[in-house]
MARLUMDO-982417 format. One record per residue: z, x, y of N, C-alpha, C, O, CB in turn. Coordinates in steps of 0.02 Angstrom, whole numbers, plus 32768, in hexadecimal, padded with zeros to 4 digits. Last residue first. Glycine has a CB too. Example, Ala and Ser with C-alpha at 12.3 -4.5 7.8 and 13.67 -1.06 7.14 Angstrom:
2
816282827F90816582AC7FCB818A828580028192829E8039811E82C07FE2
818682947EE4818682677F1F818682947F5B81A782C87F5A81C482357F20
***
This chain:
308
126CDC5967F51259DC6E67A51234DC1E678D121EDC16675412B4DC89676A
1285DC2268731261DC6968771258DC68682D1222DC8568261290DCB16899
129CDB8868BA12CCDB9868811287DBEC6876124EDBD4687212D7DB40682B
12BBDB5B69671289DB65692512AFDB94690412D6DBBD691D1239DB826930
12F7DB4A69E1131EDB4A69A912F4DB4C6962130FDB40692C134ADB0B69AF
12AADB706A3612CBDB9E6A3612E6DB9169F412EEDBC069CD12F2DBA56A6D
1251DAFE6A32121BDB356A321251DB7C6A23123ADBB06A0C11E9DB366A89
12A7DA896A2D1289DAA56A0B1263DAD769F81252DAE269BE127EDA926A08
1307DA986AAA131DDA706A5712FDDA786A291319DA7569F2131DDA296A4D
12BFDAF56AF61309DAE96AEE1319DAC06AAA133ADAD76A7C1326DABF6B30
123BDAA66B191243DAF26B091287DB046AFA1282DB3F6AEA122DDB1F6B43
125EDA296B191229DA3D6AD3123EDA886ADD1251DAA86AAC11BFDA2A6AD9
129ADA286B9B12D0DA136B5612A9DA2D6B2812CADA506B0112E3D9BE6B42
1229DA666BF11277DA7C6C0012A0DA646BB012C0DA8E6B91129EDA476C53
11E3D9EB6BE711CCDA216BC9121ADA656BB8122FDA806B861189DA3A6C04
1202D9456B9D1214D97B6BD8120AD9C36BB91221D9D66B82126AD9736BF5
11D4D8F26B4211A5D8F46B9511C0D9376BB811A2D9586BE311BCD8A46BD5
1234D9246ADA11DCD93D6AE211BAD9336B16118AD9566B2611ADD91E6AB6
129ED8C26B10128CD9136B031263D9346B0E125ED95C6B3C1288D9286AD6
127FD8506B181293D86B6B511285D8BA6B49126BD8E26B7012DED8586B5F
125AD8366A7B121BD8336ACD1236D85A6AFB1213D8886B111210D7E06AFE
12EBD8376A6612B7D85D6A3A126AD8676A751253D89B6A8C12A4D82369E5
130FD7C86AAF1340D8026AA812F8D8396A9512DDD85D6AC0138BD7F46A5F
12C2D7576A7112B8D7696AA912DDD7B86AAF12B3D7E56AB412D2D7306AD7
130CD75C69E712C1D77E6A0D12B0D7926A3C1295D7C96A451297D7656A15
1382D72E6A05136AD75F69D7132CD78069F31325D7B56A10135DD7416994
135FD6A66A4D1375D6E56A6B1368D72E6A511350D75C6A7113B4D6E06A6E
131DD66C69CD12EBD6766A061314D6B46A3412F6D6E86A4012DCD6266A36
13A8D667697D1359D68E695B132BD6A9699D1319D6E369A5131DD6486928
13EED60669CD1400D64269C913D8D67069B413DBD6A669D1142CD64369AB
13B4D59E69BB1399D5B269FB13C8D60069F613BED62C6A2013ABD5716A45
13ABD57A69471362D57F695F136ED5BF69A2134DD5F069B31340D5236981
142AD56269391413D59E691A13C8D5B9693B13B3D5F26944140FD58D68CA
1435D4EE69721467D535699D142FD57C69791418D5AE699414E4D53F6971
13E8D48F694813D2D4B2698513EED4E5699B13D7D50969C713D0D49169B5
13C6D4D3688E13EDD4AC68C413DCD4C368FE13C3D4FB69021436D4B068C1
1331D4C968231358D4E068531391D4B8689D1382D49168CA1325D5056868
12CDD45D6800132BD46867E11341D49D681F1368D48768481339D49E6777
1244D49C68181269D473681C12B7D47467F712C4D49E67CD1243D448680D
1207D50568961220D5086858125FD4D968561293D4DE6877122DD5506845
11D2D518691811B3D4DF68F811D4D4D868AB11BED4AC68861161D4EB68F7
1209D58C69541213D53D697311FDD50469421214D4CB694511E2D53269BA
11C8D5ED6904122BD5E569191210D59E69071205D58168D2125FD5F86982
114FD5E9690F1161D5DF68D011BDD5D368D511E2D5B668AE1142D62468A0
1151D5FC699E1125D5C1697F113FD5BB6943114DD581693710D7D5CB6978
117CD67B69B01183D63E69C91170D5FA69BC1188D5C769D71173D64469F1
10DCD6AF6980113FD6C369561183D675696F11A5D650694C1172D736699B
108BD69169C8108AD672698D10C7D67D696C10E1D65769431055D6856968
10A8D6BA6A4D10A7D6886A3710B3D68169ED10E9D66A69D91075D6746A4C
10A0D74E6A2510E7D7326A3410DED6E16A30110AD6C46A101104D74C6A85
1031D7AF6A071046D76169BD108FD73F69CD10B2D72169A41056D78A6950
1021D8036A590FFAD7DB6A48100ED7936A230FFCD7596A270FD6D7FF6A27
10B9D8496A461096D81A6A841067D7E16A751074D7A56A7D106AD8456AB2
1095D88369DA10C1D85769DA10C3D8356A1010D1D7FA6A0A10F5D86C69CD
1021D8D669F2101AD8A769C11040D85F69C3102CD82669B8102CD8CA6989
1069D9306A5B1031D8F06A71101AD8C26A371001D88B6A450FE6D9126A90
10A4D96E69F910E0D9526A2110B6D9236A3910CBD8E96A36110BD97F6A59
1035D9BC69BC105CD972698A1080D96C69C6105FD93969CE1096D97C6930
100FDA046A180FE4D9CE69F9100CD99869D01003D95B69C80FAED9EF69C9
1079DA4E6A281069DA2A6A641038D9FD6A45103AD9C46A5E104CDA556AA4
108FDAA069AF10C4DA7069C110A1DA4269FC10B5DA0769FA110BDA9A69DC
104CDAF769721033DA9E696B106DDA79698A1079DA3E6981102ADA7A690E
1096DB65697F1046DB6569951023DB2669940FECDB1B69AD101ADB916966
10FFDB4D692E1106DB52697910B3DB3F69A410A3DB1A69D31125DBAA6989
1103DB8F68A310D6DB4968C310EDDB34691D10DDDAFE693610F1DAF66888
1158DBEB68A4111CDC13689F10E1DBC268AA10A4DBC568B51119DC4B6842
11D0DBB868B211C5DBDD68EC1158DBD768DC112BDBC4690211FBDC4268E4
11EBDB24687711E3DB55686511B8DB8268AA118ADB6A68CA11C6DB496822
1266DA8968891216DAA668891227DB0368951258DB1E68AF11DDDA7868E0
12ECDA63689512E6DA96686D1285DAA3685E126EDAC1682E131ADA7F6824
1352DA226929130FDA3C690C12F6DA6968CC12EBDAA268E012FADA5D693A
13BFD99D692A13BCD9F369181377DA17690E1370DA2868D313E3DA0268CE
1418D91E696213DCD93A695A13CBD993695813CED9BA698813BBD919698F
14A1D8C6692B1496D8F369601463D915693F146FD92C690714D1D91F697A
14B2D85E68DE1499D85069011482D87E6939145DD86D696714B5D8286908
151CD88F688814CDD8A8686D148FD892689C1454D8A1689414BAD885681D
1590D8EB68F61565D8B768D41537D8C968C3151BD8FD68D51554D88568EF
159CD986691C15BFD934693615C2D90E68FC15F1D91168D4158FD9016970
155FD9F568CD1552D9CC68E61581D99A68E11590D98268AB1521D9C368D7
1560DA886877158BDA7A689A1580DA4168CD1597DA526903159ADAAF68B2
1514DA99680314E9DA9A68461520DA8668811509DA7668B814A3DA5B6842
1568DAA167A01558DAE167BD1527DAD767EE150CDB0968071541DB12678C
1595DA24678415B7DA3B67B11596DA9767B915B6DAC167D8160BDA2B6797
1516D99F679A152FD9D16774154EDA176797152DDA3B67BD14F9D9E0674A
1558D90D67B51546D94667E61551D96667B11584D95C6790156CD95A682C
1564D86B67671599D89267981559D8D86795152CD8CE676C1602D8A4676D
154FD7B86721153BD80267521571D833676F15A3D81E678C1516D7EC6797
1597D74C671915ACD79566E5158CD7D466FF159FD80E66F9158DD7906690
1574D6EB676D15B5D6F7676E15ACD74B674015C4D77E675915E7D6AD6747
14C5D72767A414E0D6FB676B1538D71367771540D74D678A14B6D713670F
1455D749680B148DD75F681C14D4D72167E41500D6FF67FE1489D75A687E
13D2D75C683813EBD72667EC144AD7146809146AD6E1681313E8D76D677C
13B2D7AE68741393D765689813A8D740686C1398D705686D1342D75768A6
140CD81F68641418D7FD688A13FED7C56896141CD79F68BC1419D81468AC
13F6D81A679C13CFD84567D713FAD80C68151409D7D56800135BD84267D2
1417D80767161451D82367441427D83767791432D87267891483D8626725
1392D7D266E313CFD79F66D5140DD7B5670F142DD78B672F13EFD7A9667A
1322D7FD66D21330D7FD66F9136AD7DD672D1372D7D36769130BD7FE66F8
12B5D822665D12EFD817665B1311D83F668C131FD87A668A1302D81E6620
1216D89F6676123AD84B6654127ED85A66741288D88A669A1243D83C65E7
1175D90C669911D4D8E666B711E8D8B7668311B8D8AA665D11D7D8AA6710
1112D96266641130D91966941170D9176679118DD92266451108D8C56689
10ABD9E6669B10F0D9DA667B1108D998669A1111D99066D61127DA18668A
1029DA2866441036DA0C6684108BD9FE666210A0DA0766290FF9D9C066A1
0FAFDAA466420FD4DA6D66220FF7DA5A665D0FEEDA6E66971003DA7F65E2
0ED5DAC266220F26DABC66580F65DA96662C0F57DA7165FD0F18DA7C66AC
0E74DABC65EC0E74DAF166160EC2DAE2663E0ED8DAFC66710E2BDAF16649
0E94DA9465580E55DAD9656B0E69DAEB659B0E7ADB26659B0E03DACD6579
0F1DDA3965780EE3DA4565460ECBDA90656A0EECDAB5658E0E9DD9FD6546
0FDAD9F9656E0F8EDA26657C0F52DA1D655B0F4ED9FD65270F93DA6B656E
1082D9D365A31041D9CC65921007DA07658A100FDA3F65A3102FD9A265BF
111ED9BE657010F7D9ED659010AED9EE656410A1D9FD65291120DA356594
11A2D96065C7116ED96B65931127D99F65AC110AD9A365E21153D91A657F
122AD97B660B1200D96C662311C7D98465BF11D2D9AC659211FCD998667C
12D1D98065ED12BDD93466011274D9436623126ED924665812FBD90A663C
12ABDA1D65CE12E5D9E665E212C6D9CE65F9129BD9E7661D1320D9EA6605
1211DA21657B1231DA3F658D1264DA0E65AC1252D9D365AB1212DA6B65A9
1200DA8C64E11207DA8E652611EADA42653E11BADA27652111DDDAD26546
125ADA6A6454122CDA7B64731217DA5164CB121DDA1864E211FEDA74643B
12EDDAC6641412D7DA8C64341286DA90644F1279DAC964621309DA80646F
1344DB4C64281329DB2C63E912F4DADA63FA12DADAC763C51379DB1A63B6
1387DB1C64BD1386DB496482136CDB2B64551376DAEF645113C0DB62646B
132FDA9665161374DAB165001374DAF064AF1361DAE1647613A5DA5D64EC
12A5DAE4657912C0DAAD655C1308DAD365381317DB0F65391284DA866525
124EDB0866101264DB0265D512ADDAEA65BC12DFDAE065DE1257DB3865C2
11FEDAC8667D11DBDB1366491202DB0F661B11E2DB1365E611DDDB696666
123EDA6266D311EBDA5D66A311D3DAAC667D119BDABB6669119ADA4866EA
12D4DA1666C012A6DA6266A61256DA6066971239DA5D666112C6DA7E6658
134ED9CA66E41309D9D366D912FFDA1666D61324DA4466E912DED9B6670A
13B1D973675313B8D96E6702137DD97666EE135FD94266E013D3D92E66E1
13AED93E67CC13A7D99D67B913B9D9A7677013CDD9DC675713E7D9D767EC
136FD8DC68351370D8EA67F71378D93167F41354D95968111339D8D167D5
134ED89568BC1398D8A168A513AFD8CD687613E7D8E6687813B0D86D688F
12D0D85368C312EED82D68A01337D8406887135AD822685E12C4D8226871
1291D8BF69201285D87B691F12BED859691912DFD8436948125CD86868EF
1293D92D68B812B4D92568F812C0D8E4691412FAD8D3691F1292D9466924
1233D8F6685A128AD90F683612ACD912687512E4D8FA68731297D9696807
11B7D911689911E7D8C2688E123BD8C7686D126AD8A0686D11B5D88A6849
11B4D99268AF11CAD96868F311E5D91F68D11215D8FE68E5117ED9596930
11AFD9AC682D11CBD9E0685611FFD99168901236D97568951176DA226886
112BD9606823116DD957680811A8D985681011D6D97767EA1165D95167CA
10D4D9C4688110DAD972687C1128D94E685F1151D92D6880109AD95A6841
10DCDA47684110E7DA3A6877110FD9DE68701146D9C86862109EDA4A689E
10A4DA1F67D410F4DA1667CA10FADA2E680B1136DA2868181123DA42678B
1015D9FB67F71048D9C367DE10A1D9D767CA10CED9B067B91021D9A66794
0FF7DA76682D100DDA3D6862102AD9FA6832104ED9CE68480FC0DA226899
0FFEDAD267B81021DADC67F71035DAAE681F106DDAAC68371004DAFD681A
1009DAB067140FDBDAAF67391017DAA067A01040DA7667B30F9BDA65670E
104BDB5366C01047DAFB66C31037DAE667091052DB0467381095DAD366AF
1073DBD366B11042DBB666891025DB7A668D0FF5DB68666C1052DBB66658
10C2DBF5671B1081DBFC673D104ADBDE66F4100EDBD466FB1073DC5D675B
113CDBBA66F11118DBA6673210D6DBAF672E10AFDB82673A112EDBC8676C
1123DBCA66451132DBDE6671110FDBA366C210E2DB7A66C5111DDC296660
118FDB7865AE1144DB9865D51165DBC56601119CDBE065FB110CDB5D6607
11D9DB64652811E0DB6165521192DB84656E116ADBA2654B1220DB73655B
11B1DB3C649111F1DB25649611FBDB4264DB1239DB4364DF1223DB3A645A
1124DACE647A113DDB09648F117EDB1F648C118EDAEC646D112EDB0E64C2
10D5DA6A644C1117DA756448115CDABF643F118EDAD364211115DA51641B
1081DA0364AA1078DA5E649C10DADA5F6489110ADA5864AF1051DAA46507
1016D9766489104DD9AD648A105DD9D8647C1052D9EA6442106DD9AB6482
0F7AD97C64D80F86D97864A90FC0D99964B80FC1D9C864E00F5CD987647E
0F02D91365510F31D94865320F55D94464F60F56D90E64D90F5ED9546558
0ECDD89965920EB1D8C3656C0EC5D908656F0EA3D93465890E76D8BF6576
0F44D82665BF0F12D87F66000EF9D8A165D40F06D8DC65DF0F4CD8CC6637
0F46D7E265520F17D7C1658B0EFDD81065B40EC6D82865C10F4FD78065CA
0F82D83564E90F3AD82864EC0F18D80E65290EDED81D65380F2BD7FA64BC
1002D86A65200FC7D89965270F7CD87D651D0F49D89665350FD2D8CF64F3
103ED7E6651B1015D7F865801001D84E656C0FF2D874659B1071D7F465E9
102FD7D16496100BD7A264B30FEFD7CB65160FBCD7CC6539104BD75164AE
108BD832648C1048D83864641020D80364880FE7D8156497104ED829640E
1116D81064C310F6D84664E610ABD85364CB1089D87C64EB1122D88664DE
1108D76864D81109D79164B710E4D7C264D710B0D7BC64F810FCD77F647F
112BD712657510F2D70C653C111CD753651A1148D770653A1089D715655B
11DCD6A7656911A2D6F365921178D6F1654B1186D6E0651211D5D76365A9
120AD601659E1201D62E657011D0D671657F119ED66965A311E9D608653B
12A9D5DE65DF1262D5EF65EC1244D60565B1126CD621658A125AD6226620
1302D55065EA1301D58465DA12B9D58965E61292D55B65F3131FD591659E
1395D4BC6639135FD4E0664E1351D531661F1381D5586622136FD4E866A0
13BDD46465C213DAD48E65F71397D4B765F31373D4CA65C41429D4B765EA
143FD3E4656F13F7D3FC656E1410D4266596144CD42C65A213B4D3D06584
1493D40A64A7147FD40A64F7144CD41265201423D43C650F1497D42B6510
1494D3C9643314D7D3F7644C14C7D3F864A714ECD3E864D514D5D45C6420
147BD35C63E41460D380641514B1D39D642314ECD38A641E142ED3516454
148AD333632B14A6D32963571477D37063AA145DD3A5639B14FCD3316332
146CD35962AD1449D33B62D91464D31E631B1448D2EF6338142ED31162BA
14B3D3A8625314C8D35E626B149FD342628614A3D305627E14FAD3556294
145FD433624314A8D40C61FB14BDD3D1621114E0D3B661E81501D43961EF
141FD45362BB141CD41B6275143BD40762401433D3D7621B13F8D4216254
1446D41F635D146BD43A631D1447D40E62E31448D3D262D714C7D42E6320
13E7D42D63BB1400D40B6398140CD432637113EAD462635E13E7D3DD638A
13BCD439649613C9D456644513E0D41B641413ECD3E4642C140BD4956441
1333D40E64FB136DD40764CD1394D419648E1385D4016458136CD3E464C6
1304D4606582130AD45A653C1341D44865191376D468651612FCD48A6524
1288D47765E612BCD44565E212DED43A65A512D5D401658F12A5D40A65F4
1223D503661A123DD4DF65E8126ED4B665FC128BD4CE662C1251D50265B8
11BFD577665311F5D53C666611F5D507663D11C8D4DE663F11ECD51E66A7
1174D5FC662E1169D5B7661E1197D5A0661911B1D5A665E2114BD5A565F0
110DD69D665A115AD67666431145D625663F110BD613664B11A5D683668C
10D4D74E665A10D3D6F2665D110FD6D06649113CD6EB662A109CD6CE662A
10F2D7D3667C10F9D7B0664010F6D764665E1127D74E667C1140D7C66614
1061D83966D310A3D81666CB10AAD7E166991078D7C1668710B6D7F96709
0FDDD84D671A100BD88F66EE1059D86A66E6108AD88C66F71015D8EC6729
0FACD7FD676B0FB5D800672F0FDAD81766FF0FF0D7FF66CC0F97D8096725
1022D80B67FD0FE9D82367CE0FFCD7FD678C1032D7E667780FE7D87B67C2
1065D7B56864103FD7FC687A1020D81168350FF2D8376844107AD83F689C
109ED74D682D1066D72E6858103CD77468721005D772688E108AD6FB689E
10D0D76F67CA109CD76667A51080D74967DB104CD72A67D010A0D7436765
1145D79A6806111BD7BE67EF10CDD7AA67DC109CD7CE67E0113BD7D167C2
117DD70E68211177D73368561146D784682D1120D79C685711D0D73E687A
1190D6E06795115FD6C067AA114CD6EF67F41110D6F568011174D67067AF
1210D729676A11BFD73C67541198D72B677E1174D756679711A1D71E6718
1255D6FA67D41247D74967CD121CD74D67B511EED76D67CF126DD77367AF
126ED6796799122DD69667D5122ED6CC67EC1208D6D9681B1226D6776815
12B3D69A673F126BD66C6727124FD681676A1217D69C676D126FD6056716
132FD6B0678A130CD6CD674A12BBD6CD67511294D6F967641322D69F6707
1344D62A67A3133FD66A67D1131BD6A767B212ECD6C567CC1387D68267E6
1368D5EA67501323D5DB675A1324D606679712F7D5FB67BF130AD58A6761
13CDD61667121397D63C66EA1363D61167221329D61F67141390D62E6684
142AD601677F1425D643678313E5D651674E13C7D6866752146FD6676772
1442D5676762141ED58D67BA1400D5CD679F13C3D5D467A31467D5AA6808
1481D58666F81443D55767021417D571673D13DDD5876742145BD50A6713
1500D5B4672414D1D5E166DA147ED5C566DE144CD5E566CC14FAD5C16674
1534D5596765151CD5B4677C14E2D5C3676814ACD5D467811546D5F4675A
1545D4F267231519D4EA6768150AD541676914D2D55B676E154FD4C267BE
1554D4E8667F1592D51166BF1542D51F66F21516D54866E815D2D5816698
1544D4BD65FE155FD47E66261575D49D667C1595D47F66A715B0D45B65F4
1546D55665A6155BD505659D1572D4DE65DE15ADD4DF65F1159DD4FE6569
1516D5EE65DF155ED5BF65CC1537D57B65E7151AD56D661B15BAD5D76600
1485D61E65C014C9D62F65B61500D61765BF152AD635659D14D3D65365C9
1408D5CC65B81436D5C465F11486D5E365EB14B8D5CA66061439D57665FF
138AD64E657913CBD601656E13E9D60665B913E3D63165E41421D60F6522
12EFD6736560131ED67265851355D6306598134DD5FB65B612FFD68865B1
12A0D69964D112B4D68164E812F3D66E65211328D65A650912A9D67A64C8
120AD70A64A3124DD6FD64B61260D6BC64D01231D69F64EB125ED72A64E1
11B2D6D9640711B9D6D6645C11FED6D1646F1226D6A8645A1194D6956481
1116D6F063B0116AD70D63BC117FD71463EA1172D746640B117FD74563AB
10AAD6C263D210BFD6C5638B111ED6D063931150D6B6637A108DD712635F
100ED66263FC1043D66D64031079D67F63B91079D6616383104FD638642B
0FA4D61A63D30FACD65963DF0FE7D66B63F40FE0D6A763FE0F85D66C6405
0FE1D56E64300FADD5A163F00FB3D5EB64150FBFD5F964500F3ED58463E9
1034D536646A1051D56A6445101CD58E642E1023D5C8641B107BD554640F
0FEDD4A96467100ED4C864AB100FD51D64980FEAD54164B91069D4A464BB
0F87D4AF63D50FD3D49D64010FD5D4BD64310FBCD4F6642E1017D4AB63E4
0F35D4F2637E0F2BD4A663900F5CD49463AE0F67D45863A30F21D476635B
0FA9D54B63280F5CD52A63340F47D4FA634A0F46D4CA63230F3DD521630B
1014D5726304100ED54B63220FD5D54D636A0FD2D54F63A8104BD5426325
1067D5AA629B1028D56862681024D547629F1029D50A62991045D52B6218
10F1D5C662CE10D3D5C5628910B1D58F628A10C5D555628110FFD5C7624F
1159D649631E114BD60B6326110DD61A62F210F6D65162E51141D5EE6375
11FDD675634711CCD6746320119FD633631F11B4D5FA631F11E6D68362E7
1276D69263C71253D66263A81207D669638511D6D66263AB1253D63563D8
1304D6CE63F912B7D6E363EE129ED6AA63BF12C1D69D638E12ABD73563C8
1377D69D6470135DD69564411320D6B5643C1300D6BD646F135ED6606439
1411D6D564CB13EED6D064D213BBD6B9648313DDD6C6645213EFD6FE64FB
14B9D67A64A3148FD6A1649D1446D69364A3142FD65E648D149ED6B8646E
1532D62964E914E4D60664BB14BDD63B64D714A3D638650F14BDD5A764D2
1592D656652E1595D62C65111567D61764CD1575D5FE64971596D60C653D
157ED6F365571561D6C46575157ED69965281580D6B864F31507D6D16592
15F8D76E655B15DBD759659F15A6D70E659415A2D6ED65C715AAD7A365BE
163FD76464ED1658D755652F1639D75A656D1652D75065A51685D7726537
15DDD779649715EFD7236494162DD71E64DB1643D6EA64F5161FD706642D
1542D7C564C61574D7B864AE15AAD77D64B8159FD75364E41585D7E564B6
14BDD7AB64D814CAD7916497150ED78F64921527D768646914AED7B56461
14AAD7F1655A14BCD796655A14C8D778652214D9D73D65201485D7676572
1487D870653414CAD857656814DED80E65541515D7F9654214B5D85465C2
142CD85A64C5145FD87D64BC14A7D86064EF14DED84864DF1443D8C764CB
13A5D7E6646213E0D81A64A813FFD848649513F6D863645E1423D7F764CE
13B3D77063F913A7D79A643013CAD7B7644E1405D7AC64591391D7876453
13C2D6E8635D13DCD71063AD13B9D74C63B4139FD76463821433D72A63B4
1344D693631F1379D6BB633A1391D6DD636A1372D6ED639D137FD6D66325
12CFD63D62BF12E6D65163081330D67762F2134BD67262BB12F0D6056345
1221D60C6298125DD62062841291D62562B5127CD60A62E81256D6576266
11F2D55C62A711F6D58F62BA1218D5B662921234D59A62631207D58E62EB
1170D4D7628F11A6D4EF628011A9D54762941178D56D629211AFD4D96235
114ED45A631A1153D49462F6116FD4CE62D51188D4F962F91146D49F6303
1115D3B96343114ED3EA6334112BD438631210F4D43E62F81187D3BF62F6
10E5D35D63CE10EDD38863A7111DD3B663831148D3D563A110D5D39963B8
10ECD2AA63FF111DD2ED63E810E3D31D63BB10BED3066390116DD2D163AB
106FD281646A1088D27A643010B2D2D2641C10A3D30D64241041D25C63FD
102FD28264E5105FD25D64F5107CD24B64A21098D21664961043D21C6529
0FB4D2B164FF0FA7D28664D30FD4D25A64D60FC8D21E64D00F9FD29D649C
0FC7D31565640F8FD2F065670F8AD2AC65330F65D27C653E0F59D322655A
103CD3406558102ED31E658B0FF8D2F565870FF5D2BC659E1029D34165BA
10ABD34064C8104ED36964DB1045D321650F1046D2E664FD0FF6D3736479
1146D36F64B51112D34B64AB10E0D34E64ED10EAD3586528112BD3086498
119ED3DF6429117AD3C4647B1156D39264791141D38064421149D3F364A2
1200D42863C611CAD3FA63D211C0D3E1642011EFD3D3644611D7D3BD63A5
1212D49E634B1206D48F63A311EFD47E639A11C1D48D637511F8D4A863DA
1294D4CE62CB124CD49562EF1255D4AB63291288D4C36340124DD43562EF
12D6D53A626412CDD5056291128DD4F262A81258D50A629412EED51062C2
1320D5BD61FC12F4D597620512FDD551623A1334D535623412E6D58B61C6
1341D66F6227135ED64062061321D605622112F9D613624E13B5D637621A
1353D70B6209131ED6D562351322D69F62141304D69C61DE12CED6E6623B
13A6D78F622C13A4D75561F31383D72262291395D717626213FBD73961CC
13BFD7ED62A8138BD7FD6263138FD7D462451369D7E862191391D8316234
141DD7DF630913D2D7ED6313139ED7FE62EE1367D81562FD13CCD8126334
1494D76663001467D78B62DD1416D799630013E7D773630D1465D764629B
150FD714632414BED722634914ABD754633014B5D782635814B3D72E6398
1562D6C562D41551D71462DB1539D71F62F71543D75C62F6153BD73662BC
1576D642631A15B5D675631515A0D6BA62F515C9D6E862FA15F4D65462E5
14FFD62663531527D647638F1569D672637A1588D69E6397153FD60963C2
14D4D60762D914A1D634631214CED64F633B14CAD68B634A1467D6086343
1519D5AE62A51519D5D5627D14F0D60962BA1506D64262B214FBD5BD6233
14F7D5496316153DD55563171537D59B62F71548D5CA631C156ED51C62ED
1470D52763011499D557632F14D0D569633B14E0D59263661494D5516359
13F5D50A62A5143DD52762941463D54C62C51475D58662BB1439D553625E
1391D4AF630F139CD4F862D213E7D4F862C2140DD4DA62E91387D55462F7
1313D471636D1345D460633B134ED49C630D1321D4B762ED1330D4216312
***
């Protein structure tokens, strides 16, 4: 419950205006509430001609003893237009981009499938329900991998640890995605595009988020950034780094290894429609066909590695 009308006609990424989240606790089967701050997010999806109901950041307060404890400042992922089957399919496409990471490492932001109803509080009235996720805070997945954020404003390849951006190298392939940078970030900004950049004593590492225009999402507003000169965003581009080549055959058997379980998280994710289900599983499969064939890994990827 918040002021969303007033939310959507500025979306402000600096006035944190006031509301509740309330859920209710499985075990006890009694509402909880909690009061939050919140406001808009982003950049692409904040704007009002591409998503309806801007993305949200949600503050959260005094919640000890809740689902939530420890928890402090969490993105929130909306269904960008109101009431439209796409927009619905396409974030829980989303949601298992993470979840398809987080079956190859830790080194990844967690997420949490939500059913949520909004309310306007100047009436009380619900405006709408619709599938959203929420991602842990980049402070929360430095504390679980015991790291700390480096707010570098860009690195290097060889400063950040080899087989995990190997790793995410290959899941950005995976999943379509060329909206990324794990060394660095937008002028003035700290490093790095749509990836956070970790470390302690002996290594940092770089994870991924926001994966809204990658081909396994493939949302109506997606389109190809036109200097990779690609079809669709559905057409797959490699941007892993020449100088991790040396982990490419161990992570390509990584992704072997965990084909069940990737498969496992498609098939079993509920809301998904069967066209979409079964359009996600081709996705992949497409992605397997590759890496079994040595002839395509040395051609789509071993040639097309990005050298800086």
């Amino acid at each position: 419950t918040a002021p969303f009308r007033e939310i959507m006609a500025t979306r402000s990424v600096e006035e944190e205006l006031q509301g509740t989240f309330v859920y209710t606790d499985i075990e006890s089967g009694e509402e909880v509430t909690l009061d939050i701050g919140i406001r808009s997010r982003g950049r692409f999806r904040r704007k009002k001609e591409v998503c309806q109901f801007t993305p949200l950041r949600l503050n959260f307060r005094k919640t000890k003893g809740t689902l939530l404890a420890k928890s402090d400042k969490m993105k929130l992922v909306t269904h960008c237009r109101t009431r439209s089957t796409k927009y619905e399919q396409a974030l829980l496409k989303e949601y298992l981009a993470y979840r398809i990471l987080n079956t190859m490492t830790d080194w990844s932001f967690r997420v949490r499938l939500l059913q949520a109803t909004y309310v306007e509080s100047t009436t009380g009235k619900a405006i709408v329900t619709a599938s959203a996720f929420l991602i842990e805070h980049d402070d929360q997945l430095a504390r679980r991998v015991g790291m700390k954020i480096d707010e570098s404003e860009r690195t290097s390849v060889s400063a950040i640890d080899g087989p995990h951006t190997n790793l995410v190298s290959t899941f950005q392939y995976l999943i379509g995605n060329t909206d990324f940078s794990p060394v660095q970030g937008p002028p003035g900004e700290a490093c790095c595009h749509n990836h956070v950049l970790l470390g302690d004593e002996t290594t940092s590492i770089s994870v991924p988020y926001d994966f809204d225009v990658s081909g396994i999402v493939s949302p109506p507003h997606a389109v190809p950034n036109p200097r990779f000169k690609l079809a669709s965003v559905r057409q797959r581009l490699y941007r892993g780094r020449c100088a991790n080549n040396e982990y490419l055959e161990d992570t390509l058997q990584a992704w072997r290894d965990r084909k069940p379980m990737i498969y496992d998280v498609i098939n079993s994710q509920e809301g998904l429609s069967d066209s979409e289900r079964k359009r996600t599983v081709r996705y992949v499969n497409d992605f397997y066909k590759i890496i079994d064939s040595e002839r395509q890994v040395g051609y789509r990827l071993v040639k097309a590695c990005l050298g800086k």
